[in-house]
Biopython code that builds the backbone (N, CA, C, O; Angstrom):
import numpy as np
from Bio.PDB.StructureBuilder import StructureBuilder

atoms = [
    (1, "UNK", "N", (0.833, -1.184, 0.000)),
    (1, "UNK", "CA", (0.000, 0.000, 0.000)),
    (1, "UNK", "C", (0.879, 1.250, 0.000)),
    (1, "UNK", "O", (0.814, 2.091, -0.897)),
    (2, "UNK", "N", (1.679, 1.333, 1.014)),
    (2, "UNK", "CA", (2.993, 2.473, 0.990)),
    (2, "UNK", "C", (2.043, 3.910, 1.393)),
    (2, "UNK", "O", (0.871, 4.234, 1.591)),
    (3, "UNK", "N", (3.283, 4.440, 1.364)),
    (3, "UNK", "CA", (2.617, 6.059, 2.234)),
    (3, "UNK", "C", (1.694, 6.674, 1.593)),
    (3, "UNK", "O", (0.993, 7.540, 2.115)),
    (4, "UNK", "N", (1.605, 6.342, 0.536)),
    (4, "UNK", "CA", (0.703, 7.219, -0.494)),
    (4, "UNK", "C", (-0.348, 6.747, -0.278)),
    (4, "UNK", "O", (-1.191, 7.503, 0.206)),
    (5, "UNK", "N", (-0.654, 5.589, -0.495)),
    (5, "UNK", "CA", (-1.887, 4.551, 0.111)),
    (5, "UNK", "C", (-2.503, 4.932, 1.411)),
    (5, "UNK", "O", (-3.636, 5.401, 1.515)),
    (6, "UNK", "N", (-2.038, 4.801, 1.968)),
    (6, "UNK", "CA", (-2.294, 4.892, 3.744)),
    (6, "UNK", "C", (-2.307, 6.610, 3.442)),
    (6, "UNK", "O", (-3.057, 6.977, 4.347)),
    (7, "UNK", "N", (-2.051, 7.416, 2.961)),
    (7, "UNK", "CA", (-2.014, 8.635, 3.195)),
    (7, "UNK", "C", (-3.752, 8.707, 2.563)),
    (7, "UNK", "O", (-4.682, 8.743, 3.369)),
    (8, "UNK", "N", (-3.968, 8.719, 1.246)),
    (8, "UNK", "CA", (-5.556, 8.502, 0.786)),
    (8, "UNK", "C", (-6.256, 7.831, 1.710)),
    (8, "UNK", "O", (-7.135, 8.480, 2.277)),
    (9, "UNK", "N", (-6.082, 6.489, 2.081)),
    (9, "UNK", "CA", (-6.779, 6.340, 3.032)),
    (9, "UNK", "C", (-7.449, 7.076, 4.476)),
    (9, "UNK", "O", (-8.572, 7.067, 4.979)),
    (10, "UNK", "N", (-5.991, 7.774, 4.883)),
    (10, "UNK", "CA", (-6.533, 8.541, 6.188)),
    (10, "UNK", "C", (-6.858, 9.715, 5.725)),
    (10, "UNK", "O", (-7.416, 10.295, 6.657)),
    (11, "UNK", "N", (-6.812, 10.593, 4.532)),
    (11, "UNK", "CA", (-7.559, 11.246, 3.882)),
    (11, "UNK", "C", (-9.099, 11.316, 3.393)),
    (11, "UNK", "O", (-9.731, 12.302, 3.015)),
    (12, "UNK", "N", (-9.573, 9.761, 3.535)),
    (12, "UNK", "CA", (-10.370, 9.864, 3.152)),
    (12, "UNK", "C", (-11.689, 9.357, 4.415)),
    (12, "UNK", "O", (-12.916, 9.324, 4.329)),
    (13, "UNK", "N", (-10.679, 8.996, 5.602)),
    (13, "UNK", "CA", (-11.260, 8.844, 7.116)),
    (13, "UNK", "C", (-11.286, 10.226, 7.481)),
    (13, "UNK", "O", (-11.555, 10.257, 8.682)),
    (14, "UNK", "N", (-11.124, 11.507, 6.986)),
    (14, "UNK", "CA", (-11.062, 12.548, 7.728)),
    (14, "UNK", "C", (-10.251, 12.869, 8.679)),
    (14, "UNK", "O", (-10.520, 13.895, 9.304)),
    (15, "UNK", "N", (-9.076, 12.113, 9.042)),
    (15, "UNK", "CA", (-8.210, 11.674, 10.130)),
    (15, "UNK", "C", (-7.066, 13.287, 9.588)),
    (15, "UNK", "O", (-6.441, 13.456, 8.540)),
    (16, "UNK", "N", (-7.173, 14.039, 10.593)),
    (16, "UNK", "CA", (-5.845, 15.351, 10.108)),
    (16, "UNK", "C", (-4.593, 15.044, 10.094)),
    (16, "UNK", "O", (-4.139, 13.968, 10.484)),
    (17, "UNK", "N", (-3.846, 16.129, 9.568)),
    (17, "UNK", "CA", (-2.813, 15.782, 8.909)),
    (17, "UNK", "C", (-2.360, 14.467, 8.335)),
    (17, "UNK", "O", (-1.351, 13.893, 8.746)),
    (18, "UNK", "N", (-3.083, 14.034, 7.435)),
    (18, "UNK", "CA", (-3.481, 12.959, 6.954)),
    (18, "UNK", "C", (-1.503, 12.151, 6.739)),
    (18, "UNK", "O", (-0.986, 11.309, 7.474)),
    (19, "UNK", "N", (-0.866, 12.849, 5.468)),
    (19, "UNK", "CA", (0.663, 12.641, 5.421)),
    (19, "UNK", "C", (1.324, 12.303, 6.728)),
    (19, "UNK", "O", (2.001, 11.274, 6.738)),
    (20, "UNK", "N", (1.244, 12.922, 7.696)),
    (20, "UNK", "CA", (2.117, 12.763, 9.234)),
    (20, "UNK", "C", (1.427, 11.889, 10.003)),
    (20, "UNK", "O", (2.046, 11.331, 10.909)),
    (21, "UNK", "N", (-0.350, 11.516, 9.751)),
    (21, "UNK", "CA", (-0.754, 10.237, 10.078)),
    (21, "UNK", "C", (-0.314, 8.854, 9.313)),
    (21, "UNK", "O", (0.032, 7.750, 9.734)),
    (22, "UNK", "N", (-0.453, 9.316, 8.218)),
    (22, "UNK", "CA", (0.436, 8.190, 7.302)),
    (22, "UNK", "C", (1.872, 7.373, 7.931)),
    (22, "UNK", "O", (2.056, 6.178, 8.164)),
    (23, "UNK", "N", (2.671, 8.427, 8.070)),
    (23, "UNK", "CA", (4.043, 8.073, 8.467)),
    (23, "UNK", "C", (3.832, 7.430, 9.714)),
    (23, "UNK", "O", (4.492, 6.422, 9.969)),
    (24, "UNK", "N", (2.990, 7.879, 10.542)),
    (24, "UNK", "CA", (3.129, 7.294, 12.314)),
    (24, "UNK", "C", (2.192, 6.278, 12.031)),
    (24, "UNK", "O", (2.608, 5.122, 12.106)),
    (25, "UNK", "N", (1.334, 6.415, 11.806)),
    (25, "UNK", "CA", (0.398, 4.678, 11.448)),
    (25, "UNK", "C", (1.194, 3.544, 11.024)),
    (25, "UNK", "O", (0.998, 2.457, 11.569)),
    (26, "UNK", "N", (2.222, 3.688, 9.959)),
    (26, "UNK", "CA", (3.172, 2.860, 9.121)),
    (26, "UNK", "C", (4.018, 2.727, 10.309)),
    (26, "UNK", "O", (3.758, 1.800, 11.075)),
    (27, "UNK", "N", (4.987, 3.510, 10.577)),
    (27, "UNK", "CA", (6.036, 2.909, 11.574)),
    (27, "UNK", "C", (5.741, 2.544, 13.362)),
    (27, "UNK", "O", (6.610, 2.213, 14.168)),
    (28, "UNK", "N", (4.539, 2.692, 13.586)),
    (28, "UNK", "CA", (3.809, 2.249, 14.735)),
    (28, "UNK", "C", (3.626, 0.816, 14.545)),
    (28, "UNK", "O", (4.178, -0.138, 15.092)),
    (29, "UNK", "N", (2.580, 0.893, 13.500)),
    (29, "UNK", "CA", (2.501, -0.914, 12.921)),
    (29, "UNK", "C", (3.129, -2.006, 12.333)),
    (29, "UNK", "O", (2.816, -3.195, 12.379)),
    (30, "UNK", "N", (4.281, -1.317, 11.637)),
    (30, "UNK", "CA", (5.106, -2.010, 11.482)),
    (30, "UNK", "C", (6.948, -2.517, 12.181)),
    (30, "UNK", "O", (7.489, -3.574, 12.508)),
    (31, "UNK", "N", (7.354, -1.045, 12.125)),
    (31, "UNK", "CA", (8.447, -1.108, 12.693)),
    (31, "UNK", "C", (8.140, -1.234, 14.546)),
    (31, "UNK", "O", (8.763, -1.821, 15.431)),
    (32, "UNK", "N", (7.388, -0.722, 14.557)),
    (32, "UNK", "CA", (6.838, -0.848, 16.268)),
    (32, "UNK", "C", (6.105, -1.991, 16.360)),
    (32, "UNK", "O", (5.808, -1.999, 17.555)),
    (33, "UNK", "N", (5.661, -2.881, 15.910)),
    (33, "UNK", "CA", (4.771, -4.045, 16.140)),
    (33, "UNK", "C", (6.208, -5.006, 16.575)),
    (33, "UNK", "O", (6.259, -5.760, 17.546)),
    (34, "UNK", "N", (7.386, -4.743, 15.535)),
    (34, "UNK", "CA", (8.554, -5.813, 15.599)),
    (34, "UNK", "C", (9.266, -5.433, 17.062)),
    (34, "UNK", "O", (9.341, -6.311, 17.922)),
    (35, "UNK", "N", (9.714, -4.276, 17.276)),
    (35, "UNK", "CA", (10.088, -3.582, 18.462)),
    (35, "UNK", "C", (9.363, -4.277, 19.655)),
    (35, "UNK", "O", (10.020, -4.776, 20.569)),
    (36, "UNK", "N", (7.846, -4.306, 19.633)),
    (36, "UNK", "CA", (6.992, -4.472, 20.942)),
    (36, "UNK", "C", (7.167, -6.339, 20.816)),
    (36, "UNK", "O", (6.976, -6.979, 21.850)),
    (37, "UNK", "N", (7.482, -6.994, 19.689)),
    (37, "UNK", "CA", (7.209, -8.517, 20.181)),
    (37, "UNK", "C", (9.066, -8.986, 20.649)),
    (37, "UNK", "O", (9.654, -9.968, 21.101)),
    (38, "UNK", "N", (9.354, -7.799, 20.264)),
    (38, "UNK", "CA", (11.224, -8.143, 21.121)),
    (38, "UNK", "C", (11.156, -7.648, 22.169)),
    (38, "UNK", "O", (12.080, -7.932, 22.931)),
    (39, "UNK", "N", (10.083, -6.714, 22.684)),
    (39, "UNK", "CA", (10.752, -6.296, 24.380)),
    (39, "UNK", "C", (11.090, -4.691, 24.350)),
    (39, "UNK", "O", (11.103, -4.151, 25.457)),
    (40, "UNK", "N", (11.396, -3.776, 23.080)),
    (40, "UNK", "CA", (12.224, -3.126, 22.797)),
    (40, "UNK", "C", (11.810, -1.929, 23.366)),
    (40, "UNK", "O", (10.652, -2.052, 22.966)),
    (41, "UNK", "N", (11.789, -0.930, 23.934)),
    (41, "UNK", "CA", (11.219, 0.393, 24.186)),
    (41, "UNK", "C", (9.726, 0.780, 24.365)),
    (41, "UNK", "O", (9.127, 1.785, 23.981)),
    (42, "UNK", "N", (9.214, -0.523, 25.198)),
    (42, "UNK", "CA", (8.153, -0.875, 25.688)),
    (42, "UNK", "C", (7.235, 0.191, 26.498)),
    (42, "UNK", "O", (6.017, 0.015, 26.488)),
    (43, "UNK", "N", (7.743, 1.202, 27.142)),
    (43, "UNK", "CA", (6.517, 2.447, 26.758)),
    (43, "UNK", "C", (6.051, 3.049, 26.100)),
    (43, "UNK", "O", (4.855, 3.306, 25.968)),
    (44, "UNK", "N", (7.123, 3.464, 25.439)),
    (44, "UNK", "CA", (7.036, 4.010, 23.994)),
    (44, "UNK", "C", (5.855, 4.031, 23.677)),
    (44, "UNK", "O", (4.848, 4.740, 23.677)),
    (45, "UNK", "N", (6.501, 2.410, 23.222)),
    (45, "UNK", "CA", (6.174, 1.739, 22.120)),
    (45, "UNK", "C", (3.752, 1.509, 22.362)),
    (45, "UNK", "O", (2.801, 1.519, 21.580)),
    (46, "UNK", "N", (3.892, 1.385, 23.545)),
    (46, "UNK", "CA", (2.522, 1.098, 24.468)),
    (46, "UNK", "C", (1.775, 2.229, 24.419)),
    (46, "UNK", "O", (0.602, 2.254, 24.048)),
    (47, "UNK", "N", (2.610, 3.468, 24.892)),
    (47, "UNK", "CA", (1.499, 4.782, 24.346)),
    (47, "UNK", "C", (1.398, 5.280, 22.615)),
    (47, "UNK", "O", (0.535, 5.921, 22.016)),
    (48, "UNK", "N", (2.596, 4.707, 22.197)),
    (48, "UNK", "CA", (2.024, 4.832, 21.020)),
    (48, "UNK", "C", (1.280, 4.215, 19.958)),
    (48, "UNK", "O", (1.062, 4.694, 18.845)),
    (49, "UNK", "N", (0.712, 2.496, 20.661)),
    (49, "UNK", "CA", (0.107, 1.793, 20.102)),
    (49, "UNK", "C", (-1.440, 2.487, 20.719)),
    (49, "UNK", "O", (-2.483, 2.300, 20.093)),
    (50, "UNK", "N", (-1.411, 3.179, 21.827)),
    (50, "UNK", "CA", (-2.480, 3.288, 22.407)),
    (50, "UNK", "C", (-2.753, 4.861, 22.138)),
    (50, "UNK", "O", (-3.622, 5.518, 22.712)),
    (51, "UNK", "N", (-1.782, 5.383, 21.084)),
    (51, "UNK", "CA", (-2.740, 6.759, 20.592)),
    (51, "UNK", "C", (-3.388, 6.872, 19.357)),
    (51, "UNK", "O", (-4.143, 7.734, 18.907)),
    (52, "UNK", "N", (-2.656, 5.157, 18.602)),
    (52, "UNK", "CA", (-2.959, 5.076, 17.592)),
    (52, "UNK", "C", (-4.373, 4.062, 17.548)),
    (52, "UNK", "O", (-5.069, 3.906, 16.545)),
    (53, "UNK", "N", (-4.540, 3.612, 18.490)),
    (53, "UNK", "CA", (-5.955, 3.367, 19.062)),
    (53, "UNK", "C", (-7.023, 3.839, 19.335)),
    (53, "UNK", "O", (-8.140, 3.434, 19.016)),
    (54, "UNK", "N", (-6.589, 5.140, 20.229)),
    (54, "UNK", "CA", (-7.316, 6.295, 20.449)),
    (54, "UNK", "C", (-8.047, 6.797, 19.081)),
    (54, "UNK", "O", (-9.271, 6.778, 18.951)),
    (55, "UNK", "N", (-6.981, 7.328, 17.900)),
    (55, "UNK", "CA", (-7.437, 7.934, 16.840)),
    (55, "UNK", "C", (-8.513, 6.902, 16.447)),
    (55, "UNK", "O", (-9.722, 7.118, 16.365)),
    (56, "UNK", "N", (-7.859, 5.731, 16.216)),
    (56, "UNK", "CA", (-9.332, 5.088, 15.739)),
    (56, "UNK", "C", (-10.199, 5.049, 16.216)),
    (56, "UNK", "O", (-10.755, 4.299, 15.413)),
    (57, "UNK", "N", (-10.881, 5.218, 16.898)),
    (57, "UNK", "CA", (-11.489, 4.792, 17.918)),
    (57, "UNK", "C", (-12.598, 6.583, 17.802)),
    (57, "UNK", "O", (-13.798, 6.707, 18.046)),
    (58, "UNK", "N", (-11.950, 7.296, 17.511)),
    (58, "UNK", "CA", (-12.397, 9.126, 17.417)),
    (58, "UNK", "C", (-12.868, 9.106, 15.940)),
    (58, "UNK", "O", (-14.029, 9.457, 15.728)),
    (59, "UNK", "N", (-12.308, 8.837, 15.192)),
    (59, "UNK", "CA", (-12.360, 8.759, 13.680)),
    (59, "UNK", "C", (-13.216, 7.694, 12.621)),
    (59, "UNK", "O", (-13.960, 7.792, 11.645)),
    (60, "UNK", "N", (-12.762, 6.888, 13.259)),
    (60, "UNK", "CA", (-13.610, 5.771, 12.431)),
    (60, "UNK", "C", (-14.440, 4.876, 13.038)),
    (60, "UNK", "O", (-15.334, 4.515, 12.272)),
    (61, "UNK", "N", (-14.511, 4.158, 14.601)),
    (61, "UNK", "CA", (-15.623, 3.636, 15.351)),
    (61, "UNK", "C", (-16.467, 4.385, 15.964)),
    (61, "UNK", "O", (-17.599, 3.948, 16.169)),
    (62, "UNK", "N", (-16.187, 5.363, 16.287)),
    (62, "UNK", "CA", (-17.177, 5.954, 17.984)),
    (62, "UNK", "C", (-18.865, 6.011, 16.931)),
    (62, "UNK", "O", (-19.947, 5.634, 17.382)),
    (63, "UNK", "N", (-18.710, 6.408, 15.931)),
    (63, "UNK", "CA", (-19.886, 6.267, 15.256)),
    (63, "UNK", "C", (-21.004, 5.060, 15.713)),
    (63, "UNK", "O", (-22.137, 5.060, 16.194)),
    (64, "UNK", "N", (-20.194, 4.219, 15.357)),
    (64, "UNK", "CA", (-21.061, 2.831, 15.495)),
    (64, "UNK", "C", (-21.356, 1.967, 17.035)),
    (64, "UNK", "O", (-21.968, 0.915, 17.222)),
    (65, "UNK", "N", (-20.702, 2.815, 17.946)),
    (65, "UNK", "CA", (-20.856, 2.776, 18.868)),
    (65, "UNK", "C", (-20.511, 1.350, 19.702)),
    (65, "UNK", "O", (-20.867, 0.395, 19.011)),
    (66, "UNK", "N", (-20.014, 0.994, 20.783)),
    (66, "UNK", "CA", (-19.684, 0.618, 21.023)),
    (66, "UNK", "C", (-19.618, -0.892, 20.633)),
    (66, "UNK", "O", (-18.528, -1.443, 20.475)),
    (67, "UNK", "N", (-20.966, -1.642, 20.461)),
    (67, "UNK", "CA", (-20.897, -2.708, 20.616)),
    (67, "UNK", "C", (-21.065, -3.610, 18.974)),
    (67, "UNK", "O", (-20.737, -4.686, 18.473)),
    (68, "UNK", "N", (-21.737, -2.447, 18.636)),
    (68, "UNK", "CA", (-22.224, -2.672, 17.153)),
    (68, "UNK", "C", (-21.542, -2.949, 15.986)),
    (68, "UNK", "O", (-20.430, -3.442, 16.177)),
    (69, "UNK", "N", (-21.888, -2.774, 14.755)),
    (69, "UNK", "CA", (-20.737, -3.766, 14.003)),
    (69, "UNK", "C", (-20.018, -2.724, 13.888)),
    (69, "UNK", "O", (-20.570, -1.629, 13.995)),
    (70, "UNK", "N", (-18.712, -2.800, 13.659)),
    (70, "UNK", "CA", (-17.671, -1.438, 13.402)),
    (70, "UNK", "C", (-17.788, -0.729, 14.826)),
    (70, "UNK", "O", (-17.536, 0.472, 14.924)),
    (71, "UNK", "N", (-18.147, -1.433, 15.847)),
    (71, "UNK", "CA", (-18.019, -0.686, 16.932)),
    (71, "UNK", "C", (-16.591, -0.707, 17.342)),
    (71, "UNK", "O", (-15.749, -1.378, 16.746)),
    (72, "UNK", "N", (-16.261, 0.260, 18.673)),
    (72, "UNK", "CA", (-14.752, 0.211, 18.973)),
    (72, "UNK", "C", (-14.420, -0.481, 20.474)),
    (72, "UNK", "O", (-13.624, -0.162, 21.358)),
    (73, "UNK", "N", (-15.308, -1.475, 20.364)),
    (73, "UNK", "CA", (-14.933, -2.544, 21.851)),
    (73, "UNK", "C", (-13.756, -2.548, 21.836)),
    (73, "UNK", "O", (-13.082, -1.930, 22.661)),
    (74, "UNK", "N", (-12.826, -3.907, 20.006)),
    (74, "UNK", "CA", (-12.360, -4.516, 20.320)),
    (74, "UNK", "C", (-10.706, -3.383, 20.171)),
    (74, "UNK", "O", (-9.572, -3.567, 20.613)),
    (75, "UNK", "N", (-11.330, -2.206, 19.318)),
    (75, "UNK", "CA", (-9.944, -1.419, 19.421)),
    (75, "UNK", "C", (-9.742, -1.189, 20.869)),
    (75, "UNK", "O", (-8.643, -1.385, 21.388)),
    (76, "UNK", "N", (-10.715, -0.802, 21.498)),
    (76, "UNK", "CA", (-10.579, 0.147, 23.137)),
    (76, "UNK", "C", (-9.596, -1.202, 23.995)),
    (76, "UNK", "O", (-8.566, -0.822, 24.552)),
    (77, "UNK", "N", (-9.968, -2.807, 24.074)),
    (77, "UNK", "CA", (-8.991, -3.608, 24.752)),
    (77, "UNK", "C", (-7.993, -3.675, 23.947)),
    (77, "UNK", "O", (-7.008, -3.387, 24.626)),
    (78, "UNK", "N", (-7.576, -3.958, 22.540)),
    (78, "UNK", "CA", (-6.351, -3.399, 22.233)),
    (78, "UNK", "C", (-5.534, -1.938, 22.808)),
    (78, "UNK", "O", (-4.334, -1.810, 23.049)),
    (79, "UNK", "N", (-6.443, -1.093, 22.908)),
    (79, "UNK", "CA", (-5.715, 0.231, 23.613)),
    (79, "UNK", "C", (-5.380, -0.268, 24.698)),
    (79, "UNK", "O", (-4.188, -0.147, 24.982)),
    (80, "UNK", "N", (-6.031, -0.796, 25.415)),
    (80, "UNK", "CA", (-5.749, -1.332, 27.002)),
    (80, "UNK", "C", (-4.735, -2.517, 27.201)),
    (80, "UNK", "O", (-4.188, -2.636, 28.297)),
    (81, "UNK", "N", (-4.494, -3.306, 26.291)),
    (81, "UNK", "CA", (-3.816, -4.114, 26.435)),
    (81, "UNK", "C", (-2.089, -3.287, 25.765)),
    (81, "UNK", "O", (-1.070, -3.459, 26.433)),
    (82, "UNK", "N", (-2.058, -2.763, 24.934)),
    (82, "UNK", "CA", (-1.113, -2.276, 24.240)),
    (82, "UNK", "C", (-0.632, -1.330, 25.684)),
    (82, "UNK", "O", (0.588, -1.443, 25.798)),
    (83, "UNK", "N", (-1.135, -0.570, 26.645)),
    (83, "UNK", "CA", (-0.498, -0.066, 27.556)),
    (83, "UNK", "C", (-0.512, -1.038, 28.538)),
    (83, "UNK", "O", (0.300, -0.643, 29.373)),
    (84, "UNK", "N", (-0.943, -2.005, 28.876)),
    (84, "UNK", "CA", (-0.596, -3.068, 29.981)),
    (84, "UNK", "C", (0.569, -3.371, 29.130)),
    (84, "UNK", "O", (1.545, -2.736, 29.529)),
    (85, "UNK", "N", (0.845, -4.157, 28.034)),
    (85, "UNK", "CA", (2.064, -4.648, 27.967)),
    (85, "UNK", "C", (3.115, -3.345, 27.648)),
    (85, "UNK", "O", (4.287, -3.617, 27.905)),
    (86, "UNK", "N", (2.955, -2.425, 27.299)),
    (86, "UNK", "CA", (3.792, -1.671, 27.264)),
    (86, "UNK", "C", (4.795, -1.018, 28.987)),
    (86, "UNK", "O", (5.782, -0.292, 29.103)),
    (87, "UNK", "N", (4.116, -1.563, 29.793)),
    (87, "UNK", "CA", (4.490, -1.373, 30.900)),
    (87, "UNK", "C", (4.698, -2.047, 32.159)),
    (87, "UNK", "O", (4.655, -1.720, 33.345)),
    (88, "UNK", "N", (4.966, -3.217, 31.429)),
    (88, "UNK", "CA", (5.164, -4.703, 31.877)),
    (88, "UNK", "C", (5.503, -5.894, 30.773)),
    (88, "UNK", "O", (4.869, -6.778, 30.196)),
    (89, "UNK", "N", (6.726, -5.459, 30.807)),
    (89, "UNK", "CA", (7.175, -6.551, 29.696)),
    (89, "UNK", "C", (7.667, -8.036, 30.201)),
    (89, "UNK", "O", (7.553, -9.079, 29.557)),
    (90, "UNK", "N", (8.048, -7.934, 31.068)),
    (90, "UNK", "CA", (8.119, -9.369, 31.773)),
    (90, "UNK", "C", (9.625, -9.438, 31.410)),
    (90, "UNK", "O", (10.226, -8.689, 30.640)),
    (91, "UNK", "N", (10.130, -10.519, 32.139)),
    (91, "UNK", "CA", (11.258, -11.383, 31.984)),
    (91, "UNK", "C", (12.164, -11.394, 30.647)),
    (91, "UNK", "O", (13.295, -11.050, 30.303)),
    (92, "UNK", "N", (10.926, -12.031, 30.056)),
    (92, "UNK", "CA", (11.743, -12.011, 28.436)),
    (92, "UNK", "C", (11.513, -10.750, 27.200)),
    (92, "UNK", "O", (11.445, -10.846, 25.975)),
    (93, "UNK", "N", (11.463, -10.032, 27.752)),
    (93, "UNK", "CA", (11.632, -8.646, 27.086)),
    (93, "UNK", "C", (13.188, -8.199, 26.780)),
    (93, "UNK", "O", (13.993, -8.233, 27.711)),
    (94, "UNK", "N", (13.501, -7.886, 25.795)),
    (94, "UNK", "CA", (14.878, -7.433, 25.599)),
    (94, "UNK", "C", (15.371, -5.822, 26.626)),
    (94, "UNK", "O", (16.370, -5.159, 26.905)),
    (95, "UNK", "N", (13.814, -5.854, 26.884)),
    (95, "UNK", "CA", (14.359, -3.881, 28.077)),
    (95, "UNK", "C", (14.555, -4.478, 29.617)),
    (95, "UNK", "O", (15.182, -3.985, 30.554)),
    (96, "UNK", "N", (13.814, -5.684, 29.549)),
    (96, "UNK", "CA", (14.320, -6.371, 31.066)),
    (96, "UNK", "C", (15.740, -6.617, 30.783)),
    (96, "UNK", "O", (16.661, -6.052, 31.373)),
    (97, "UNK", "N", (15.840, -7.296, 30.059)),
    (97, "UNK", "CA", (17.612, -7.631, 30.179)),
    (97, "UNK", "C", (18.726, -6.314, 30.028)),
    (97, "UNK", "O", (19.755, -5.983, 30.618)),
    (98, "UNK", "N", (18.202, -5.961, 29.300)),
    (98, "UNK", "CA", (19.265, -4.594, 29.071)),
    (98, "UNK", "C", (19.042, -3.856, 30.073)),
    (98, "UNK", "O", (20.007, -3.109, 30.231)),
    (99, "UNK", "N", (18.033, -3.645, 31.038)),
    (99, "UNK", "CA", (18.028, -2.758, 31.973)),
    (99, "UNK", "C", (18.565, -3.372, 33.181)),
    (99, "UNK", "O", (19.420, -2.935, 33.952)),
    (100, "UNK", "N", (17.767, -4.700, 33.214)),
    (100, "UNK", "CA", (18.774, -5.205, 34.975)),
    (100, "UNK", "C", (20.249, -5.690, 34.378)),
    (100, "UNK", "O", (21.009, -5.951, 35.311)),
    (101, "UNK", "N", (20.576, -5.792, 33.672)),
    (101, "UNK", "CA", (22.315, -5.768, 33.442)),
    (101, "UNK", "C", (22.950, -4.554, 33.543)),
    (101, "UNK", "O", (24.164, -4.581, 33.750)),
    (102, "UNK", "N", (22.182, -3.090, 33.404)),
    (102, "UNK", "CA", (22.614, -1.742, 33.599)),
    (102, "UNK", "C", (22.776, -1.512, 34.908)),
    (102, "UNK", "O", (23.573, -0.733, 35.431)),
    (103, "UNK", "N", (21.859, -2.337, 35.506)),
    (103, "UNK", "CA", (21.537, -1.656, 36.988)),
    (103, "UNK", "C", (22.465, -2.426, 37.668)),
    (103, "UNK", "O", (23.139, -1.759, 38.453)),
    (104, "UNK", "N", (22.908, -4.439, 37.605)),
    (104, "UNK", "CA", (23.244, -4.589, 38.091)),
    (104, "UNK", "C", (24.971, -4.304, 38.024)),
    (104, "UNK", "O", (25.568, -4.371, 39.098)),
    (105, "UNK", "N", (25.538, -4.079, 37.128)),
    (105, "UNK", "CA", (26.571, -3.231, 36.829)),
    (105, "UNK", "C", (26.906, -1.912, 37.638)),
    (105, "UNK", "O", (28.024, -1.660, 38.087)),
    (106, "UNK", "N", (25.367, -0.800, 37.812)),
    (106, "UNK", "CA", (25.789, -0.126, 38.747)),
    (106, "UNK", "C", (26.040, -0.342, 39.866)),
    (106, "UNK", "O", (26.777, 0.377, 40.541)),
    (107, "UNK", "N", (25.362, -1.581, 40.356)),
    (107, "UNK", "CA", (25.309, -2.207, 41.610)),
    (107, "UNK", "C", (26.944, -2.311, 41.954)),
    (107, "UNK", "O", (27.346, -1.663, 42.920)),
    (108, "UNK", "N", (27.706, -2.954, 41.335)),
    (108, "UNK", "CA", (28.688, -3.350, 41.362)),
    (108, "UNK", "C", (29.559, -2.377, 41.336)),
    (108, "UNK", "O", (30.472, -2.408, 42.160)),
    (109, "UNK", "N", (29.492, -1.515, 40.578)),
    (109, "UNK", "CA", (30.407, -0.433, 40.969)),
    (109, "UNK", "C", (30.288, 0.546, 42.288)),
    (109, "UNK", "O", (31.112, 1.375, 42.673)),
    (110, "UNK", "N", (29.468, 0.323, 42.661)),
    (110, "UNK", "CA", (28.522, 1.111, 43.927)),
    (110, "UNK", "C", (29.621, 0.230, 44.767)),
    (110, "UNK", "O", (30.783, 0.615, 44.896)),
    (111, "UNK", "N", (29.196, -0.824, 45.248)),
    (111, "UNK", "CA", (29.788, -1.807, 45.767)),
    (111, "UNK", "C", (31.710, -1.879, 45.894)),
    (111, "UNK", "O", (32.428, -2.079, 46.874)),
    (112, "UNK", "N", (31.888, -1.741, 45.123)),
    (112, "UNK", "CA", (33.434, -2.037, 44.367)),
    (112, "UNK", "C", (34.000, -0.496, 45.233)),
    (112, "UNK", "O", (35.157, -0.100, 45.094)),
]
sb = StructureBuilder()
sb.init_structure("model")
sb.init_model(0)
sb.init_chain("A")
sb.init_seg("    ")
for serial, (resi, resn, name, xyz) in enumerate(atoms, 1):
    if name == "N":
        sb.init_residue(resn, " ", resi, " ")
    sb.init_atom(name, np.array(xyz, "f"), 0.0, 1.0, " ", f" {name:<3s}", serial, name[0])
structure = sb.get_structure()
């Protein structure tokens, strides 16, 4: 589809600045989808799955209302879940490891 695509598209959702929605929709969902299943910058990455939730949710569901077809239930627990895991990555997250190896390093020099 590419930026141009996704740019008509949110052009044609009424969604503003349609071009600079383009770009953050694309690298949210893609380059950030890969980021969030490695662990990688997991707040970020969580509020920005969850603003790009939000928009939908303003733009293209609230119409249909919650429950109904095209309603925005199942975006709103994606919003909710995208900031739960964004702020709890667990164990095997690549920001757990890189962070308690930072810390315990400082530990050690503290120590030392």
């Amino acid at each position: 589809m590419g930026v141009s695509g996704v740019t008509n598209m949110t052009t044609g959702m009424g969604i503003p600045l349609p071009s600079v929605s383009a770009v953050f929709l694309i690298a949210v969902e893609t380059a950030g989808a890969i980021a969030f299943m490695l662990g990688l910058a997991l707040p970020l990455l969580g509020i920005a799955f969850a603003v790009d939730m939000i928009g939908a949710i303003f733009y293209v569901h609230l119409d249909h209302g919650l429950t109904g077809q095209g309603g925005y239930e199942l975006v709103l627990a994606l919003c909710a879940a995208a900031l739960a895991l964004g702020f709890n990555g667990g164990r095997l997250s690549l920001d757990h490891f890189l962070f308690w190896r930072r810390l315990a390093q400082r530990r050690e020099l503290q120590t030392a």
